[in-house]
One Martini backbone bead per residue (centre of mass of N, CA, C, O) as a GRO file, in nm:
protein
  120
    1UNK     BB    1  -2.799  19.526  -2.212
    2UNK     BB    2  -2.551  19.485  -2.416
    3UNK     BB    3  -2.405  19.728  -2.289
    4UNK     BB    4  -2.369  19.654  -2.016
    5UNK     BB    5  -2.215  19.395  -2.064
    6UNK     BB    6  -1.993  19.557  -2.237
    7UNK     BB    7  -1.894  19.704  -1.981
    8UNK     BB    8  -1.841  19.480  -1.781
    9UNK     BB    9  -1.579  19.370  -1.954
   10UNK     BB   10  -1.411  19.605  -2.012
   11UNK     BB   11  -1.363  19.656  -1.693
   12UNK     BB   12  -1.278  19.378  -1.596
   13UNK     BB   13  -1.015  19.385  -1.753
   14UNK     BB   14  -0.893  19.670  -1.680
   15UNK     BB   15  -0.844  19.550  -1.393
   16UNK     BB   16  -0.685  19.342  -1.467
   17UNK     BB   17  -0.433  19.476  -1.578
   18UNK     BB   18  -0.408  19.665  -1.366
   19UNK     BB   19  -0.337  19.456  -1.131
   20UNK     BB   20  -0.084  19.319  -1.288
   21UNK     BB   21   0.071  19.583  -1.355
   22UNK     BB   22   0.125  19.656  -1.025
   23UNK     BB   23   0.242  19.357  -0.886
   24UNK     BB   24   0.454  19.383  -1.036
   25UNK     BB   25   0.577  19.598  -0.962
   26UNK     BB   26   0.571  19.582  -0.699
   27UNK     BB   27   0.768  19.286  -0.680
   28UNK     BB   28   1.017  19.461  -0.770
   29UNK     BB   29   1.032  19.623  -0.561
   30UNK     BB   30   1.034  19.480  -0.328
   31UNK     BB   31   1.295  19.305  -0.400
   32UNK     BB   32   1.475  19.559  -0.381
   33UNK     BB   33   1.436  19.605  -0.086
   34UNK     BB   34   1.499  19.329   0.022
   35UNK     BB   35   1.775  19.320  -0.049
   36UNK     BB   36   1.875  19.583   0.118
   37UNK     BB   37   1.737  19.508   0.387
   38UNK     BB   38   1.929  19.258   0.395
   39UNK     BB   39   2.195  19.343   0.389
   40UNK     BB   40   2.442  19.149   0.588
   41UNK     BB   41   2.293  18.898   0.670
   42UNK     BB   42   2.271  18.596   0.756
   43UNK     BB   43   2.014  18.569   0.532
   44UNK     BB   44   2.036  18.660   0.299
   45UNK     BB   45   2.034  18.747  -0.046
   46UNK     BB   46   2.215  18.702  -0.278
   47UNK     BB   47   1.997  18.805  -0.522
   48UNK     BB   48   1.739  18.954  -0.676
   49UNK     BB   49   1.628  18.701  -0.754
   50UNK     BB   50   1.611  18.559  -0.445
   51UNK     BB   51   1.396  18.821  -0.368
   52UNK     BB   52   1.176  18.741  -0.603
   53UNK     BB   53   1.120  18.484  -0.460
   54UNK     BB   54   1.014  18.615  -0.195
   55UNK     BB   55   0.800  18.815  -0.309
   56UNK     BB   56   0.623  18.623  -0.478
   57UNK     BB   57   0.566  18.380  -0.263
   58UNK     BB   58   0.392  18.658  -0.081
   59UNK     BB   59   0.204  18.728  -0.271
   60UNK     BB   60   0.105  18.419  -0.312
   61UNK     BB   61   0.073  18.271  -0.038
   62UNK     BB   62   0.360  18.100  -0.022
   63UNK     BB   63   0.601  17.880   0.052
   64UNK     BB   64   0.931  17.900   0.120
   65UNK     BB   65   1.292  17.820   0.177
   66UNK     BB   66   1.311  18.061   0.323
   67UNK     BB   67   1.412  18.281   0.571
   68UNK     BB   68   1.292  18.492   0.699
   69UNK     BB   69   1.314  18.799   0.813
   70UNK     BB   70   1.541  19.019   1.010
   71UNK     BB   71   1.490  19.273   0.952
   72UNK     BB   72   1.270  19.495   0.998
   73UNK     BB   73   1.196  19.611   0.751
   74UNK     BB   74   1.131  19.355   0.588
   75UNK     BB   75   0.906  19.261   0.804
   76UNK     BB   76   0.700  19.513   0.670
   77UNK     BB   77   0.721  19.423   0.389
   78UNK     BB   78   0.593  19.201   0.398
   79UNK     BB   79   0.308  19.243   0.530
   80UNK     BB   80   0.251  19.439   0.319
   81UNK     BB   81   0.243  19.192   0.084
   82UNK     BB   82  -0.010  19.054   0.257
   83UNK     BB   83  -0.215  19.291   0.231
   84UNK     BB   84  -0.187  19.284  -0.070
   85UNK     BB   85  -0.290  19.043  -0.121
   86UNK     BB   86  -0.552  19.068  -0.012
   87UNK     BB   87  -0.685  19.309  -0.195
   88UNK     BB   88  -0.638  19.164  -0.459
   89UNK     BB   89  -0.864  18.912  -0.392
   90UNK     BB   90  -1.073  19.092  -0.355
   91UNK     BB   91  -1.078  19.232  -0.631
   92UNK     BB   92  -1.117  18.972  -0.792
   93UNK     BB   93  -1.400  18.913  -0.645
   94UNK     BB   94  -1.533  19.174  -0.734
   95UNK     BB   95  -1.488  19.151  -1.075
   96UNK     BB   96  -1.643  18.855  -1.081
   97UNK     BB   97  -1.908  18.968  -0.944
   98UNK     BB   98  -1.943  19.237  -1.167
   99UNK     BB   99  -1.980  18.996  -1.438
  100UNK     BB  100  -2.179  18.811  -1.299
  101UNK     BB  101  -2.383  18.980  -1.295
  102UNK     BB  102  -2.458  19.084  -1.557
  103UNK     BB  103  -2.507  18.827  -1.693
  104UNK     BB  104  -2.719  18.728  -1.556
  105UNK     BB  105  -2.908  18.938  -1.593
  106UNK     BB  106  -2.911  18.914  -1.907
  107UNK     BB  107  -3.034  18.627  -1.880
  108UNK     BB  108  -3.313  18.718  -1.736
  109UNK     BB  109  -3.390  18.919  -2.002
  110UNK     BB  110  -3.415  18.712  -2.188
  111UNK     BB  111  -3.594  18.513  -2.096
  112UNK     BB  112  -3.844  18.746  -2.023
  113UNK     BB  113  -3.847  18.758  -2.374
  114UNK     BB  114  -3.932  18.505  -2.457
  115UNK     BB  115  -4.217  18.457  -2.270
  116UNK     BB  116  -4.312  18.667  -2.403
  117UNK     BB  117  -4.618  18.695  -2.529
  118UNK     BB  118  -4.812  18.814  -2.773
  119UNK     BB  119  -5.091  19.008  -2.888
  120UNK     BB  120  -5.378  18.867  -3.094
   0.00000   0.00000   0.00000
């Protein structure tokens, strides 16, 4: 049981990490897409770095003070990032839930353990 349970944590830990170090990248490619896809609109992004803080707050499903893409590309490209941040999410549910669900079984295993008593 207790090797299931360390199967279960260092599982979840690589996924959180590879998670995140996918994110960051999605974050920076995207921001760079975003870039090229607004120059020369109305709205353009100044530069790669406020290009950056809204595909940041587009993965984070937060609003920012930016206005929206107006380029085809551009709006595609949101989508995408809403999409991937619901994957994200979901993916993050699974993760805590079955490292959850191992813990669980451990304590019920535990408990199990503990009430039995020998036969004298």
């Amino acid at each position: 049981m207790q090797v299931e349970m360390e199967v279960a944590r260092e599982r979840f830990r690589s996924r959180i990490v590879r998670l995140a170090i996918v994110s960051v990248l999605v974050d920076a490619g995207a921001a760079v897409l975003a870039y090229l896809f607004e120059r020369g609109g109305p709205h353009a992004f100044a530069d790669v770095w406020a290009a950056l803080f809204w595909t940041t707050t587009q993965l984070l499903t937060v609003s920012s003070q930016l206005p929206n893409p107006e380029r085809t590309a551009t709006k595609f490209l949101d989508v995408g990032l809403e999409l991937y941040a619901i994957v994200v999410v979901a993916t993050l549910a699974g993760a805590f839930s079955d490292v959850l669900h191992h813990r669980t079984r451990k304590h019920i295993h535990q408990r199990h353990m503990s009430m039995r008593q020998p036969s004298e």
